[in-house]
C-alpha positions as CSV (number, residue, x, y, z in Angstrom):
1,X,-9.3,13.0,-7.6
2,X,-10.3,11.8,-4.2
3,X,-8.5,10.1,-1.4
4,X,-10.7,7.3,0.9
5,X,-8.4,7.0,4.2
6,X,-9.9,4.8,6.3
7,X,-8.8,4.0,10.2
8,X,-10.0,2.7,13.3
9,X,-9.3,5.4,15.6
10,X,-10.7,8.7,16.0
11,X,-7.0,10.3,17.8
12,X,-5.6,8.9,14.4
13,X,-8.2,10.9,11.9
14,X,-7.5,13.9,14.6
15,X,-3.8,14.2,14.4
16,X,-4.0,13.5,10.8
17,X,-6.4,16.7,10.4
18,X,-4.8,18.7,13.2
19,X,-1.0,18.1,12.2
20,X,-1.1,16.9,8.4
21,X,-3.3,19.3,7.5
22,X,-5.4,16.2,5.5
23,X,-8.5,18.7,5.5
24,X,-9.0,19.4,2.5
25,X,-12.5,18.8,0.1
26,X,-10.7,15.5,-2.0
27,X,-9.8,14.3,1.4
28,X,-12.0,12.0,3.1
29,X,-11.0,10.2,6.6
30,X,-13.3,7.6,7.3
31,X,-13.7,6.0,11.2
32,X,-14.2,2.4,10.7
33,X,-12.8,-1.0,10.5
34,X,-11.1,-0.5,7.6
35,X,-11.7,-4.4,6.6
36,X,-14.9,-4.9,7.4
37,X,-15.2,-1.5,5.2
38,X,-13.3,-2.5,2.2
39,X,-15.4,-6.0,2.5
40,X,-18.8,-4.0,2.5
41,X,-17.9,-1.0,0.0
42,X,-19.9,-0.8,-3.5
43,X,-18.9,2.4,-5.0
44,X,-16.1,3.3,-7.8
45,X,-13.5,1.0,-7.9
46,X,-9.7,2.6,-6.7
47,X,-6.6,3.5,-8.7
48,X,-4.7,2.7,-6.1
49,X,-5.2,0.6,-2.5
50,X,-2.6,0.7,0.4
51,X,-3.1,-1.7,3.0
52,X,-1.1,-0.4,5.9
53,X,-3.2,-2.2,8.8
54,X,-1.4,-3.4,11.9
55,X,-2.1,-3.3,15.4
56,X,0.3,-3.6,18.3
57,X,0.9,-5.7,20.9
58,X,3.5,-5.9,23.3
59,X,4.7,-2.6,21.9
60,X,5.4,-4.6,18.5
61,X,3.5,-3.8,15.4
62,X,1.4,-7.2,14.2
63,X,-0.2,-7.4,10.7
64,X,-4.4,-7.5,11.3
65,X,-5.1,-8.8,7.2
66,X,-3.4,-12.0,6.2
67,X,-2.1,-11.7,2.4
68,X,-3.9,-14.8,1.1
69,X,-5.8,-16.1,-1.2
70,X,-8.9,-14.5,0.2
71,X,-7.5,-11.0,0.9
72,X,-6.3,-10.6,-2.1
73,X,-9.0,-11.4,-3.9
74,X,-11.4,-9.1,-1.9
75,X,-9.0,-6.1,-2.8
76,X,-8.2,-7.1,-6.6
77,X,-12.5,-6.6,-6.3
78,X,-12.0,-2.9,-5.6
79,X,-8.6,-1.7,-8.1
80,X,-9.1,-0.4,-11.3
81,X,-8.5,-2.4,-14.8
82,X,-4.7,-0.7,-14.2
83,X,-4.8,0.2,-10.9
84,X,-2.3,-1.2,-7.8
85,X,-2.0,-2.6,-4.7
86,X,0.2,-1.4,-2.1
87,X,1.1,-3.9,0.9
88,X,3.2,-3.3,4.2
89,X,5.2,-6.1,5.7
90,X,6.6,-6.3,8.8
91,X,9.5,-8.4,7.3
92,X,11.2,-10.0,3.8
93,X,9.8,-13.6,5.2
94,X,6.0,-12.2,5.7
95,X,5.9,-10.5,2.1
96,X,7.6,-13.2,0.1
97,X,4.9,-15.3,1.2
98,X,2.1,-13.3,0.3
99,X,-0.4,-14.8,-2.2
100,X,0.5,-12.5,-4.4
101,X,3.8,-13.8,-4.9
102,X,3.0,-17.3,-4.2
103,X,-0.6,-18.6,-5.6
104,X,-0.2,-18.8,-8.9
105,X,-4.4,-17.6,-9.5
106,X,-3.9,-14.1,-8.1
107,X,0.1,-13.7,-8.9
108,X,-1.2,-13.8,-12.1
109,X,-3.1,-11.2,-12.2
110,X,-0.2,-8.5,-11.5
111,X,2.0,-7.9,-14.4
112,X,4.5,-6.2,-12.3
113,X,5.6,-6.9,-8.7
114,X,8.2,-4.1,-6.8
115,X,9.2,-4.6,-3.6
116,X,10.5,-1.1,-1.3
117,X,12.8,-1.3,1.6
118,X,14.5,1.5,3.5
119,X,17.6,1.3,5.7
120,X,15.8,2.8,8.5
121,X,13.2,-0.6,9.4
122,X,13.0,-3.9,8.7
123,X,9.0,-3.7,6.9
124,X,9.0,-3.9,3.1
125,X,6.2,-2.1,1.1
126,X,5.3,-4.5,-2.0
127,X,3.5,-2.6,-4.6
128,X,1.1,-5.3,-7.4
129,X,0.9,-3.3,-10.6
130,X,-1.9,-4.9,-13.1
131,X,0.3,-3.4,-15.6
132,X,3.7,-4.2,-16.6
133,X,6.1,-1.3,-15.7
134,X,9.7,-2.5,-15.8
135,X,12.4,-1.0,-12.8
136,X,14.2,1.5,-15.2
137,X,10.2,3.1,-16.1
138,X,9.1,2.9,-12.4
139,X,12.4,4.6,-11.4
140,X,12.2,7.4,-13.7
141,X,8.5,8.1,-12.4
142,X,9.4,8.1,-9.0
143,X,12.4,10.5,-9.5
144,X,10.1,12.6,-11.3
145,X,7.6,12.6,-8.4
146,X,8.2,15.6,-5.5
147,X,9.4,14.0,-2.7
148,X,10.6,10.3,-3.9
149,X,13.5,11.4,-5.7
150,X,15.9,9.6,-3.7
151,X,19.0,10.9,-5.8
152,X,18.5,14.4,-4.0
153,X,19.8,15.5,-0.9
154,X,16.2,17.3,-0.2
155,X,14.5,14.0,-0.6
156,X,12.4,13.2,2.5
157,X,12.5,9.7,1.7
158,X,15.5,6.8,1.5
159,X,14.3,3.7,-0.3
160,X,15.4,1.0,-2.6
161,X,13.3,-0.3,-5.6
162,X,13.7,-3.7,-6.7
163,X,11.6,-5.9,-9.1
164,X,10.3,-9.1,-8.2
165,X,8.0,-9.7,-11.2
């Protein structure tokens, strides 16, 4: 298995070698525009895409991809058969309009829709499965996944799971 992390800045591939430790030979950190590089890229198709891509201004964090029609689309070119998309929003309104909740042309072509929120922000990760999963399935996966188990107190991580397809 290999991970493709692309980002714009060179401090960010730094601290994530330096501190993370994300130096290791499945690992690749990539410096570039990370659309212009998903827009150009010809190689295997991905089990899994996260689009975390925001910039800042005004010390506020602003969305750089808009999750149309297009965007969609050009990702949905580079998943697997069964693989998923993972999307960051800044907020509830930003990701329930998202094409791939709203156009019925690419909302159809997830068979399962999860939105994740946390009590610490206000951004919501949705996560477009091209297979169906239902909530209790996904649940029981994530529990069983180090890390995610949110039942435990050792959990690093306090989220909420909620189906929207």
């Amino acid at each position: 298995e290999t991970i493709v992390g692309v980002e714009l800045n060179p401090i960010h591939i730094y601290v994530a070698k330096r501190f993370f430790k994300l130096k290791h030979h499945s690992i690749r950190l990539i410096q570039a525009d990370a659309i212009e590089w998903i827009k150009d890229y010809k190689g295997e198709k991905f089990d899994l895409i996260i689009d975390d891509l925001f910039a800042e201004q005004n010390g506020e964090p602003i969305p750089v991809t808009k999750p149309n029609t297009i965007w969609f689309n050009c990702l949905l070119k580079h998943v697997t058969k069964n693989g998923l998309i993972v999307k960051n929003f800044i907020d509830r309104k930003s990701a329930q309009s998202s094409a791939g909740l709203t156009n019925p042309r690419i909302n159809q072509k997830f068979r399962s829709i999860f939105q994740f929120t946390t009590q610490y922000n206000e951004n919501i990760a949705v996560a477009y499965l091209k297979q169906a999963s239902t909530s209790q399935g996904l649940r029981k996966h994530l529990v069983s996944t180090p890390g995610l188990n949110p039942n435990l107190k050792t959990s690093r991580l306090r989220y909420r799971a909620r189906r929207l397809k």
